[in-house]
C-alpha positions in Angstrom: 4.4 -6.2 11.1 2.2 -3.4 9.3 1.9 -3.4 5.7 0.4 -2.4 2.6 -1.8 -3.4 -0.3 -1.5 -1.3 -3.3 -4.1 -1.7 -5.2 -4.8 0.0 -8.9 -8.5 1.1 -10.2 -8.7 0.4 -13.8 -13.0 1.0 -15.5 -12.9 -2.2 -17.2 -10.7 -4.6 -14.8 -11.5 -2.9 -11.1 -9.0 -3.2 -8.5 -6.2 -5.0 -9.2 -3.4 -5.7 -6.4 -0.1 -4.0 -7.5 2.4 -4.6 -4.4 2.5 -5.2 -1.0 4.6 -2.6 0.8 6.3 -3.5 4.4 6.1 -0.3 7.1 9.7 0.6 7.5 9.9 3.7 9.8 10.2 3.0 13.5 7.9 6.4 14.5 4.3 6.4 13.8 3.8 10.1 13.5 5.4 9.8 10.3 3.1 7.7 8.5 0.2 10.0 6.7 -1.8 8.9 3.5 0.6 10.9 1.2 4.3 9.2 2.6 2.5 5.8 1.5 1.1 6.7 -1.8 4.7 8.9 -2.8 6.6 5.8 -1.8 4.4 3.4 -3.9 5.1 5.7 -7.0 8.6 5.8 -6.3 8.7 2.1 -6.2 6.4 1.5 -9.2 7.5 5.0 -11.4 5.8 6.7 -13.8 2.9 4.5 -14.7 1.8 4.7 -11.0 0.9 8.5 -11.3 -1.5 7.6 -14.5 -3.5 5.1 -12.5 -5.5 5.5 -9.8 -3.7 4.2 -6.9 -5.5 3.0 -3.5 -4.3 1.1 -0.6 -5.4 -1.0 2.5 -3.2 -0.8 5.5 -2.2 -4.8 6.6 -1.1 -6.6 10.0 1.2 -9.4 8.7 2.7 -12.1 11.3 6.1 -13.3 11.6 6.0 -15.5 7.9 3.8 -13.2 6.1 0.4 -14.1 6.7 -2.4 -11.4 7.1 -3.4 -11.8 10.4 -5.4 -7.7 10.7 -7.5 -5.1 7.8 -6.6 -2.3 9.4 -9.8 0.4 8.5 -7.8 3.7 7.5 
């Protein structure tokens, strides 16, 4: 199943891992840099937009596990 890390960029703490986000959308052409990031400030509001937001795309097997990095 693809996934993804959300990750927040703070100058004193660094990255810090904010959510994990399952893909939901059955076609591929869909899925750009700016559908992920808009659904991870929907999902996390209005302190998302004052952080800097990055994220890694993930393979996850059948119970969870991180079985690929995808490079984006």
């Amino acid at each position: 199943m693809l996934a993804y890390e959300l990750y927040s960029f703070d100058k004193i703490k660094g990255f810090e891992l904010i959510g994990v986000l399952p893909e939901r959308r059955k076609n591929i052409k869909r899925i750009t840099r700016d559908s992920v990031m808009s659904w991870g400030r929907m999902l996390w509001g209005d302190n998302a937009d004052k952080r800097s937001i990055y994220f890694k795309q993930i393979t996850l097997d059948h119970i969870g596990r991180i079985v690929w990095v995808n490079s984006t």
